[in-house]
C-alpha positions as CSV (number, residue, x, y, z in Angstrom):
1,X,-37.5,22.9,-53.1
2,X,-34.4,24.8,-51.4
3,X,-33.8,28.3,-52.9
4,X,-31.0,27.8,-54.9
5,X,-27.8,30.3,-56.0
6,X,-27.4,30.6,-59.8
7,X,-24.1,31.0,-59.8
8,X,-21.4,28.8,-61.4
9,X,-20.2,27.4,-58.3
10,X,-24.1,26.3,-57.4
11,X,-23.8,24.8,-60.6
12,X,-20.8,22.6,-59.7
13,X,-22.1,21.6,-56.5
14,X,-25.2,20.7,-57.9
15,X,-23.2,18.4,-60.8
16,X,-21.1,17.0,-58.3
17,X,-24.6,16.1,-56.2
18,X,-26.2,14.7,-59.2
19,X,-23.3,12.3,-59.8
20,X,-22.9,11.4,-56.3
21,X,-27.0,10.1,-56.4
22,X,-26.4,8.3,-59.8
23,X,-23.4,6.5,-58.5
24,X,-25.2,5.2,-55.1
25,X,-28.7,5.0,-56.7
26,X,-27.5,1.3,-58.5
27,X,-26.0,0.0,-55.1
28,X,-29.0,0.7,-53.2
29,X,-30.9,-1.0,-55.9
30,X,-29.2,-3.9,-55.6
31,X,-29.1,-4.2,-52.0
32,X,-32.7,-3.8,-52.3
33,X,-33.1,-6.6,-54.2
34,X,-30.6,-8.9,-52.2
35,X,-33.1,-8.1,-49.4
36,X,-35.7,-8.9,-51.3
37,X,-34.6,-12.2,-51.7
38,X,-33.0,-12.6,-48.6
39,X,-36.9,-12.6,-47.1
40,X,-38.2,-14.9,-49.7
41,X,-35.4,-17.3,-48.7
42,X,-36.0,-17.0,-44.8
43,X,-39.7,-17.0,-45.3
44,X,-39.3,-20.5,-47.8
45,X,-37.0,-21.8,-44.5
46,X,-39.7,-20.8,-42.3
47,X,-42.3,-23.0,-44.1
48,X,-40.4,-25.6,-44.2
49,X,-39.5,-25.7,-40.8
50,X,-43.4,-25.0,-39.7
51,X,-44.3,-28.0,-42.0
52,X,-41.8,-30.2,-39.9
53,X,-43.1,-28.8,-36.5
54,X,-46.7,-29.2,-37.9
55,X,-46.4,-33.0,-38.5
56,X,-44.0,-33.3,-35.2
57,X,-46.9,-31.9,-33.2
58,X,-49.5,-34.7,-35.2
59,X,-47.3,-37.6,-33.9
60,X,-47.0,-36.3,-30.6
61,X,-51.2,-36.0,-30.4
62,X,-51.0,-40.0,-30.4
63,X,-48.8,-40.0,-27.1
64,X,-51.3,-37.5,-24.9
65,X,-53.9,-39.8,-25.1
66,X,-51.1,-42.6,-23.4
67,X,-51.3,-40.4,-20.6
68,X,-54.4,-39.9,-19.8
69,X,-54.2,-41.9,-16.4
70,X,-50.8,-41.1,-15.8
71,X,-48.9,-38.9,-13.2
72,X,-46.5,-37.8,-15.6
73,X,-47.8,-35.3,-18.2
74,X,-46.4,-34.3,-22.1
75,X,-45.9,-31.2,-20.4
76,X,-43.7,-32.1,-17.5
77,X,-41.3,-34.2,-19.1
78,X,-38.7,-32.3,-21.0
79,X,-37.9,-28.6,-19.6
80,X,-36.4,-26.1,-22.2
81,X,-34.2,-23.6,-20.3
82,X,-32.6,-21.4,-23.7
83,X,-32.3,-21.1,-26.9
84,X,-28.4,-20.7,-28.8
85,X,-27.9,-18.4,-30.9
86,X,-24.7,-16.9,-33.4
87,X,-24.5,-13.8,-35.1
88,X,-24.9,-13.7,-38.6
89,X,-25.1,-10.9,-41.4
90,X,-27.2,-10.2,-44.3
91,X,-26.6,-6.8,-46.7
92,X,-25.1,-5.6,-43.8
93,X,-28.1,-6.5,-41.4
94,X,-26.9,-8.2,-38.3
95,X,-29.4,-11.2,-37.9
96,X,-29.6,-14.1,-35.1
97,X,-28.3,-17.5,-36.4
98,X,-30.4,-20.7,-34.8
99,X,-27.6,-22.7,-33.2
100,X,-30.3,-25.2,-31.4
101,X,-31.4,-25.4,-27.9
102,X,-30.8,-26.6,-24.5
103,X,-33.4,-28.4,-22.6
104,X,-33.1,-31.1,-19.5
105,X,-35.3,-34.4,-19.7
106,X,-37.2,-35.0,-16.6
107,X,-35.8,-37.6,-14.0
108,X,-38.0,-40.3,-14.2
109,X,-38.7,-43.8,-12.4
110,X,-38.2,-46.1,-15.2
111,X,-40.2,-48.6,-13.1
112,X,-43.7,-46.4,-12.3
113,X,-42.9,-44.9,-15.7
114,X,-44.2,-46.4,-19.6
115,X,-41.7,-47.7,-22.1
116,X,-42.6,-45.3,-24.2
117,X,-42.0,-42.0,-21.9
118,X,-38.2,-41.5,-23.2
119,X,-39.5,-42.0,-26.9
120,X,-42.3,-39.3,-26.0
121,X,-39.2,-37.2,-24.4
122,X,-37.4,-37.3,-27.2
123,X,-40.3,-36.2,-29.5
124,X,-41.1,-33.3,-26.6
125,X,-37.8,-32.0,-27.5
126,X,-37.9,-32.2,-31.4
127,X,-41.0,-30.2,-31.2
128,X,-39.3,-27.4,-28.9
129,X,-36.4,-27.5,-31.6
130,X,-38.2,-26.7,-34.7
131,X,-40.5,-24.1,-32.3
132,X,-37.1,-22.3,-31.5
133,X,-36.0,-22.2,-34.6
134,X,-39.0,-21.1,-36.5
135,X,-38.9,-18.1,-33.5
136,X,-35.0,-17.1,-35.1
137,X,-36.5,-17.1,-38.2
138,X,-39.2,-15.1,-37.5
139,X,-37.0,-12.4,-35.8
140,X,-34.6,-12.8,-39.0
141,X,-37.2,-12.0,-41.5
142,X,-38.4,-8.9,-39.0
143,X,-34.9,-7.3,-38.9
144,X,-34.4,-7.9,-43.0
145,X,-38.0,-6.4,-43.2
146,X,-37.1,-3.5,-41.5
147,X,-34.0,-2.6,-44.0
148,X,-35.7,-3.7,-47.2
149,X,-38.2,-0.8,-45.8
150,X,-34.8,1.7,-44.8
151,X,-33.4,1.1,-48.3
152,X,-36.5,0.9,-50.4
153,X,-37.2,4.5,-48.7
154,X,-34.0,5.8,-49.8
155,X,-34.5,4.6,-53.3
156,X,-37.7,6.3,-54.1
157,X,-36.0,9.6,-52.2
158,X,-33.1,9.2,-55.0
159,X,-35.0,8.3,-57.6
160,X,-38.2,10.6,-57.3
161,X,-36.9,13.4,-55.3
162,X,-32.9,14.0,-55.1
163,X,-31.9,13.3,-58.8
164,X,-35.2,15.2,-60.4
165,X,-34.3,17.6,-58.5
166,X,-30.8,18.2,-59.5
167,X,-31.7,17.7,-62.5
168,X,-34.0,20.8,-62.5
169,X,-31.8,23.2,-60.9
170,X,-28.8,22.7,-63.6
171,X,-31.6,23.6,-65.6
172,X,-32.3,26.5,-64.1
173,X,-28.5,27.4,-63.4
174,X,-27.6,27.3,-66.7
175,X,-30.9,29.2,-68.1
176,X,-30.0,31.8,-65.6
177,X,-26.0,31.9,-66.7
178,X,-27.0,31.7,-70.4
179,X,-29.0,34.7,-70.0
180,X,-26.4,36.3,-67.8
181,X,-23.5,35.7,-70.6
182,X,-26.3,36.8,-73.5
183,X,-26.9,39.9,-71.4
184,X,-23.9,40.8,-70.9
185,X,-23.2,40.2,-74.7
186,X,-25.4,42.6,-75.7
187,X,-24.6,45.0,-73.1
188,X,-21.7,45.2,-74.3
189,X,-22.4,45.6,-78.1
190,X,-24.5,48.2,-77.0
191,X,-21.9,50.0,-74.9
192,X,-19.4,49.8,-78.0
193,X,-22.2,51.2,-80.0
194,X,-22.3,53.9,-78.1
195,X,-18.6,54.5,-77.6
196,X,-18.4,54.4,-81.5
197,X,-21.0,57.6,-81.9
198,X,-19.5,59.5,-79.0
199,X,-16.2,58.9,-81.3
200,X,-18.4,60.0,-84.0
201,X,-19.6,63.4,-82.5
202,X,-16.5,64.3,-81.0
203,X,-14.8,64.9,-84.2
């Protein structure tokens, strides 16, 4: 703990400090647990979208075994060249927003090539989609991670360290002053005392 001045203007700014941490101290709170749920949110979007890649990926495991004698490939039919993405904001966290993605079917001969190939393409890219957007979600929950751990750090500093601690040295301030004022109390009781018997003796 800082040495600290016991004088009355300590005192103040020490008030003034305590005040200041009580007032922020409920708004960190509750950004803390807007993050908090912010996360459970992403991560419940996350699942979901998983969930939808997982059985995306099931149906696509009965096309590869259509081309197991073909030239064409799963692989080699749909190209993804980006993923879009807008800005969003969450407790003041700026945060990617999945927008989709862009990807380019490949040019195919629709006579050396199955029926089924744009069907397959088409799947290819729905796959791609929710593997994008599972990515953004990812990096959301990362970013809203990493403030819920900021803010949850200032929190404890305000609630175990800062206020306790203001706390303690208007404590101390005003034990010091009390003692001061008492002091100077009896000093000067005794100092009148004393002017009284020099009174006394004089005459």
């Amino acid at each position: 703990m800082a040495k600290i001045k016991h004088t009355k203007t300590e005192l103040k700014a020490q008030t003034d400090a305590l005040k200041r941490f009580q007032r922020f101290l409920p708004m960190l709170q509750l950004k803390k647990q807007q993050l908090q749920a912010e996360i459970a949110g992403i991560s419940a979007k996350l699942a979901e979208v998983e969930a939808r890649e997982a059985q995306a990926r099931k149906r696509l495991e009965a096309w590869v075994a259509l081309y197991a004698d073909q030239a064409v490939t799963p692989e080699t039919l749909v190209l993804l060249k980006g993923t879009k993405t807008g800005v969003g904001n969450i407790a003041g966290v700026a945060i990617p927003i999945y927008e989709g993605i862009e990807t380019e079917p490949a040019a195919l001969d629709p006579y050396r090539t199955p029926a089924w190939t744009d069907d397959a393409q088409a799947m290819l890219a729905e796959l791609m989609a929710f593997r994008a957007e599972g990515d953004v979600l990812r990096k959301q929950r990362e970013l809203v991670q990493e403030e819920l751990h900021t803010t949850g750090q200032r929190v404890n500093l305000f609630e175990k360290v800062k206020i306790p601690e203001c706390k303690e040295n208007i404590r101390v301030i005003r034990i010091f002053i009390g003692d001061e004022q008492t002091a100077a109390v009896v000093r000067g009781k005794i100092a009148k005392g004393r002017t009284g018997k020099t009174k006394e003796v004089a005459e």
